[in-house]
N, CA, C and O of each residue as an XYZ file, in Angstrom:
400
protein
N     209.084    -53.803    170.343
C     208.931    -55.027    169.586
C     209.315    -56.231    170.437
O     209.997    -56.011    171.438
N     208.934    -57.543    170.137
C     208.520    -58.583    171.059
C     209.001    -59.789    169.764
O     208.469    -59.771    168.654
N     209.944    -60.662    170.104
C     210.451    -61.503    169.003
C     210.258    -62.696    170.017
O     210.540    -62.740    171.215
N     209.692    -63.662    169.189
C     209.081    -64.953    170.368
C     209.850    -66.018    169.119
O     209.712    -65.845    167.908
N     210.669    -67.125    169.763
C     210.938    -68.293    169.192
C     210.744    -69.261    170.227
O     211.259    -69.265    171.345
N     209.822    -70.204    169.653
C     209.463    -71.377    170.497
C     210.535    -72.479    170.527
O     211.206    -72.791    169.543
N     210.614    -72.912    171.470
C     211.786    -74.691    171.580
C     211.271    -75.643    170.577
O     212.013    -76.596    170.336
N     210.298    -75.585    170.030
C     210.413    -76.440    168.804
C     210.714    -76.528    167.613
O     211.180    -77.441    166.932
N     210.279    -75.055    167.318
C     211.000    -74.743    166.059
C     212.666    -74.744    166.126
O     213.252    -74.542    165.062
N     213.219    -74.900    166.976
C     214.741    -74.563    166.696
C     214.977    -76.262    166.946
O     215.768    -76.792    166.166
N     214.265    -77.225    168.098
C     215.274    -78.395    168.709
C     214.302    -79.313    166.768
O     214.846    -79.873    165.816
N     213.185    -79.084    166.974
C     211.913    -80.254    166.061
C     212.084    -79.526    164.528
O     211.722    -80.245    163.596
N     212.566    -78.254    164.192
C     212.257    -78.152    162.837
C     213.741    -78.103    162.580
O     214.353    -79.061    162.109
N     214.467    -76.611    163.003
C     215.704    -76.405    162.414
C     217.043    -77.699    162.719
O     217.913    -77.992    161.900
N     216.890    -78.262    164.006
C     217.721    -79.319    163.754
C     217.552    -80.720    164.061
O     218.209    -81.480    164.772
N     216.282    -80.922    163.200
C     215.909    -82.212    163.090
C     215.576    -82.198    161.297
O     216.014    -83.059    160.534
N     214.974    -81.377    161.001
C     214.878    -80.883    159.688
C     216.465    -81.660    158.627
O     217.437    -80.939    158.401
N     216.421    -83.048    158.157
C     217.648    -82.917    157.579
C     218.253    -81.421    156.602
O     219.337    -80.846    156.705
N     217.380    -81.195    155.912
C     217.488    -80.084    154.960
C     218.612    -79.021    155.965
O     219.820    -78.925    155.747
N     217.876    -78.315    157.050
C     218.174    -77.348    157.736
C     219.390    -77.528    158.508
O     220.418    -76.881    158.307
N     219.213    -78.637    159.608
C     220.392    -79.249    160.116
C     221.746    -79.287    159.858
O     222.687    -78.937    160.571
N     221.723    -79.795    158.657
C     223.387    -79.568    157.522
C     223.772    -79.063    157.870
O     224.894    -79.337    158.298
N     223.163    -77.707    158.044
C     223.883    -76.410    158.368
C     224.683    -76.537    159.709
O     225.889    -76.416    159.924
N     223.501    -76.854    160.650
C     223.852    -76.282    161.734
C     224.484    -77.073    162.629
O     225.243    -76.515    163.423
N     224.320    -78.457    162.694
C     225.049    -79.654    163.332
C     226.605    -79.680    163.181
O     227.278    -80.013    164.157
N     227.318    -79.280    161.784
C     228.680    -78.727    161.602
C     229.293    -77.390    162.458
O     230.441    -77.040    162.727
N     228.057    -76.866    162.727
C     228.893    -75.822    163.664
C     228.672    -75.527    165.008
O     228.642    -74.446    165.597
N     228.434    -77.343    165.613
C     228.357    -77.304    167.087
C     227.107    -76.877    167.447
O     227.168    -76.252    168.506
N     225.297    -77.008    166.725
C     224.747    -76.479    167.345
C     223.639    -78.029    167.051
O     223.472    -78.700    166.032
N     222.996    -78.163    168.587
C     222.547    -79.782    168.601
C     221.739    -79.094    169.829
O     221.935    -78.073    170.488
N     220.441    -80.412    169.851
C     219.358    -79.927    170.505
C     219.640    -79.849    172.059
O     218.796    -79.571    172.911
N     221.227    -80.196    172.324
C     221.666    -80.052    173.699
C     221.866    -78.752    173.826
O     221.655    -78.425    174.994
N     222.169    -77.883    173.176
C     222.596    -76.576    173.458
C     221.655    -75.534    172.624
O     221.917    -74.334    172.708
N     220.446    -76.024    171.737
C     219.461    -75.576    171.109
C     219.325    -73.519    171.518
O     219.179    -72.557    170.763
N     219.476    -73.631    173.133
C     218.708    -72.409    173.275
C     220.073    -71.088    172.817
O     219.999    -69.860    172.791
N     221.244    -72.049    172.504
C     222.786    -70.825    172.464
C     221.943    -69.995    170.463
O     221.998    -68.990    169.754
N     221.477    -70.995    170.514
C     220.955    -70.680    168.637
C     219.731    -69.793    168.840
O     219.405    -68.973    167.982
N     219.055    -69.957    169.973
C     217.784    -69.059    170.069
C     218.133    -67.564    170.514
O     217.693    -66.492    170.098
N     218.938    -67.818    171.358
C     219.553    -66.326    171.929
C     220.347    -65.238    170.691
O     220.211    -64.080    170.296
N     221.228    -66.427    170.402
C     221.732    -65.344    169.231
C     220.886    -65.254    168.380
O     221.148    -64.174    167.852
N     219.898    -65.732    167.804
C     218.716    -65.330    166.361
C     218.343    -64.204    167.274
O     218.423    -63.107    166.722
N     217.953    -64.182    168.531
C     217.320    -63.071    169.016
C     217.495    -61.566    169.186
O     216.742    -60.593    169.212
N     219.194    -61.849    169.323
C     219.678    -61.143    169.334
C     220.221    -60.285    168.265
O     220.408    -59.068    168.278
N     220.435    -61.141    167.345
C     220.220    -60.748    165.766
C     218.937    -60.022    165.000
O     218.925    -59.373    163.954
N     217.801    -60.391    165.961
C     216.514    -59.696    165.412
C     216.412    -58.629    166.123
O     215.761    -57.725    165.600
N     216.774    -58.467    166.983
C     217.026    -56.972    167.661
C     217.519    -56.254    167.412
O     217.178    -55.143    167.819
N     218.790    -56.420    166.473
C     220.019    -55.224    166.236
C     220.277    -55.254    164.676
O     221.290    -54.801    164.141
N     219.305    -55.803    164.078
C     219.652    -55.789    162.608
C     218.103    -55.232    161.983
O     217.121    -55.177    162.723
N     218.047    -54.834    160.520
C     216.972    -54.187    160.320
C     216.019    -55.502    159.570
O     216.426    -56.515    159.001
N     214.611    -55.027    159.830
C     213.542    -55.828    159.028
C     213.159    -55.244    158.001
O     212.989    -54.050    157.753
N     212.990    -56.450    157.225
C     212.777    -56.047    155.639
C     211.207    -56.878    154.953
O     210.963    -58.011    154.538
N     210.462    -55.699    155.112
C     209.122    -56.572    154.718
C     209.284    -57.405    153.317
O     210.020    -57.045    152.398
N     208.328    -58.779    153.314
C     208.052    -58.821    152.241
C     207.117    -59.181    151.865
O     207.087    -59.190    150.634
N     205.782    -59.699    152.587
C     204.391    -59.907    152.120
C     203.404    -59.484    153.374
O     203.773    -59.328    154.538
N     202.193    -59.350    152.912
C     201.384    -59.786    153.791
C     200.912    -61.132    153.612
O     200.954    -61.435    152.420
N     200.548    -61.904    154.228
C     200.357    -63.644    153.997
C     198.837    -64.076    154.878
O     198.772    -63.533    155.981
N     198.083    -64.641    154.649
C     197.018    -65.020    155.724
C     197.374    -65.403    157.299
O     196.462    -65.562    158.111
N     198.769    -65.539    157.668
C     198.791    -65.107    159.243
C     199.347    -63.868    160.210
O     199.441    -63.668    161.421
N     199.677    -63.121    158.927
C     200.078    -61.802    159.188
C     200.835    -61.249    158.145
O     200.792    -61.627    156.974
N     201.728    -60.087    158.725
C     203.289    -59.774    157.655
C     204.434    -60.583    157.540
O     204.957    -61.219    158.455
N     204.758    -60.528    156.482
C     205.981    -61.432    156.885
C     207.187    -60.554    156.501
O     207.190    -59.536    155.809
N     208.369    -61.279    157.203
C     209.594    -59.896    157.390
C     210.541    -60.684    157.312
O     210.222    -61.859    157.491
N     211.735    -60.459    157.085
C     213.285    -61.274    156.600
C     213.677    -59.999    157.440
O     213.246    -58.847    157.374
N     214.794    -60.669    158.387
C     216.039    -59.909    158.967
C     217.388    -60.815    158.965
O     217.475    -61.842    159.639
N     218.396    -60.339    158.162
C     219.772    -60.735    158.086
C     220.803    -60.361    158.700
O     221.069    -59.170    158.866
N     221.576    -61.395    159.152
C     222.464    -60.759    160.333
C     223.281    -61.681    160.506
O     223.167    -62.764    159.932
N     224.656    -61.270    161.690
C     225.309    -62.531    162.075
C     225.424    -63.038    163.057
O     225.098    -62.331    164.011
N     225.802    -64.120    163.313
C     225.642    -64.348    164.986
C     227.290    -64.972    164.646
O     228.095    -64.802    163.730
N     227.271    -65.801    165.974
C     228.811    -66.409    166.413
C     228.513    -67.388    166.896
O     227.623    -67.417    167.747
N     229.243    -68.607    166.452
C     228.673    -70.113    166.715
C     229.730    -70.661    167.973
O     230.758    -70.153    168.419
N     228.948    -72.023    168.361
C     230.196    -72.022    169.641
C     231.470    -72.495    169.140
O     232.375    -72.607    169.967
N     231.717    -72.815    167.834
C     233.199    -72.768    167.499
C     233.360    -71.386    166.826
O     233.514    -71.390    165.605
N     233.344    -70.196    167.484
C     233.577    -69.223    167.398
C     233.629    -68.459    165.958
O     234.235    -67.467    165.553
N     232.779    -69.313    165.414
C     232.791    -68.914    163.596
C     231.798    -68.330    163.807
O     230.964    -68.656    164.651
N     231.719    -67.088    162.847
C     230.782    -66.394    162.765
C     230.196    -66.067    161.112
O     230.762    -65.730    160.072
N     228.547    -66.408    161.549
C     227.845    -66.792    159.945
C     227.062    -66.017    159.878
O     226.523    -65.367    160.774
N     226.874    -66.003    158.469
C     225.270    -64.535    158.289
C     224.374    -66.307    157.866
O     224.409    -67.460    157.437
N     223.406    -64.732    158.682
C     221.867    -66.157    158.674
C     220.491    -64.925    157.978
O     220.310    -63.708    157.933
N     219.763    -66.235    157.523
C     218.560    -64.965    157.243
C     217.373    -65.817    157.931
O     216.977    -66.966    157.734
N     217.052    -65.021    158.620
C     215.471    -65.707    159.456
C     214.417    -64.829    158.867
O     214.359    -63.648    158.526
N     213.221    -66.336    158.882
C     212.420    -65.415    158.619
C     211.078    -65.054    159.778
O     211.372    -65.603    160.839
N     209.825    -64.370    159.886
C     209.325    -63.545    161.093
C     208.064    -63.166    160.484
O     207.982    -62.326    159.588
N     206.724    -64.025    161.165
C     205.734    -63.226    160.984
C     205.390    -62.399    162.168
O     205.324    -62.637    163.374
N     205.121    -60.977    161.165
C     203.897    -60.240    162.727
C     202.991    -60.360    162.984
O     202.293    -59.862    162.100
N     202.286    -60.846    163.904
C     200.745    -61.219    164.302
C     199.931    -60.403    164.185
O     200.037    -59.382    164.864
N     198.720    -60.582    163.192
C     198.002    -59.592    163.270
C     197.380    -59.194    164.601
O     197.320    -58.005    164.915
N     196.867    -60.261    165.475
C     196.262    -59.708    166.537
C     197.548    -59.146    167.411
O     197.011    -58.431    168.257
N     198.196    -59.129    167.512
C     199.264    -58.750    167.970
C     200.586    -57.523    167.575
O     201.732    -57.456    168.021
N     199.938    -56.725    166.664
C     201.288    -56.088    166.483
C     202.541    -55.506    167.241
O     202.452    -54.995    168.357
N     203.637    -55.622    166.582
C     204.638    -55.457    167.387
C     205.119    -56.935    168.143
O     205.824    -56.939    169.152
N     204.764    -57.810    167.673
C     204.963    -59.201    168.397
C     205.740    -59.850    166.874
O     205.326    -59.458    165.782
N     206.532    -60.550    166.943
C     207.104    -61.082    165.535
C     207.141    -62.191    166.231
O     207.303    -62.213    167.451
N     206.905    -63.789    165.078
C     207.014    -65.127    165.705
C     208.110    -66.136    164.849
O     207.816    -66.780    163.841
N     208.970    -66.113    165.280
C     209.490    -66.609    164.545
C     209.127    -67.666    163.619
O     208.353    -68.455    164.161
N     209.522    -68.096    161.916
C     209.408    -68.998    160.998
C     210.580    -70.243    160.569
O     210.486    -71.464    160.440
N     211.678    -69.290    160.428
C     212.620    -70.358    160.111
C     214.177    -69.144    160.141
O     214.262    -67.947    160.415
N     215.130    -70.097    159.750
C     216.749    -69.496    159.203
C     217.400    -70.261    158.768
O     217.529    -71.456    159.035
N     217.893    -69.601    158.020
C     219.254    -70.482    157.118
C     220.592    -69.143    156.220
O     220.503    -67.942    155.965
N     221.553    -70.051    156.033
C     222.470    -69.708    155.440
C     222.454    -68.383    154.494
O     222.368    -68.728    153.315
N     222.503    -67.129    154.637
C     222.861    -65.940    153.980
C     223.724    -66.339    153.099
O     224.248    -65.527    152.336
């Protein structure tokens, strides 16, 4: 399996996003250090299980919950969510995360 998160969705949606941001600007995570948030989601989608829940017109879509560790050493459950590409299976792209 192949988990792809692009630099925009994390620096242009998740923390520019007021909605989303809230979250994450309180716990030290800003588009200066954007990629410490990509590594751990990644790493979180690797070692935690996927949980289908639709098929949708750009593929499956899948929720995996997990925790990571922020750089003030707090550690949060997050739920991201992950489509699989149809032309692509075995490729998941990342959608979004927030607060478990």
């Amino acid at each position: 399996m192949t988990f792809v998160i692009h630099e925009a969705k994390i620096v242009e949606y998740l923390l520019k996003d007021p909605g989303k941001s809230k979250f994450f600007i309180p716990l030290v995570i800003t588009r200066f250090n954007w990629s410490i948030l990509r590594d751990d989601i990644l790493e979180m989608a690797e070692n935690f299980p996927k949980k289908w829940l639709r098929a949708t017109e750009f593929g499956n879509k899948y929720e995996i919950v997990g925790q990571i560790l922020t750089p003030i050493g707090r550690s949060i459950t997050l739920k991201s969510g992950w489509f699989e590409l149809d032309e692509h299976p075995d490729v998941f792209r990342f959608i979004t995360a927030y607060p478990a």
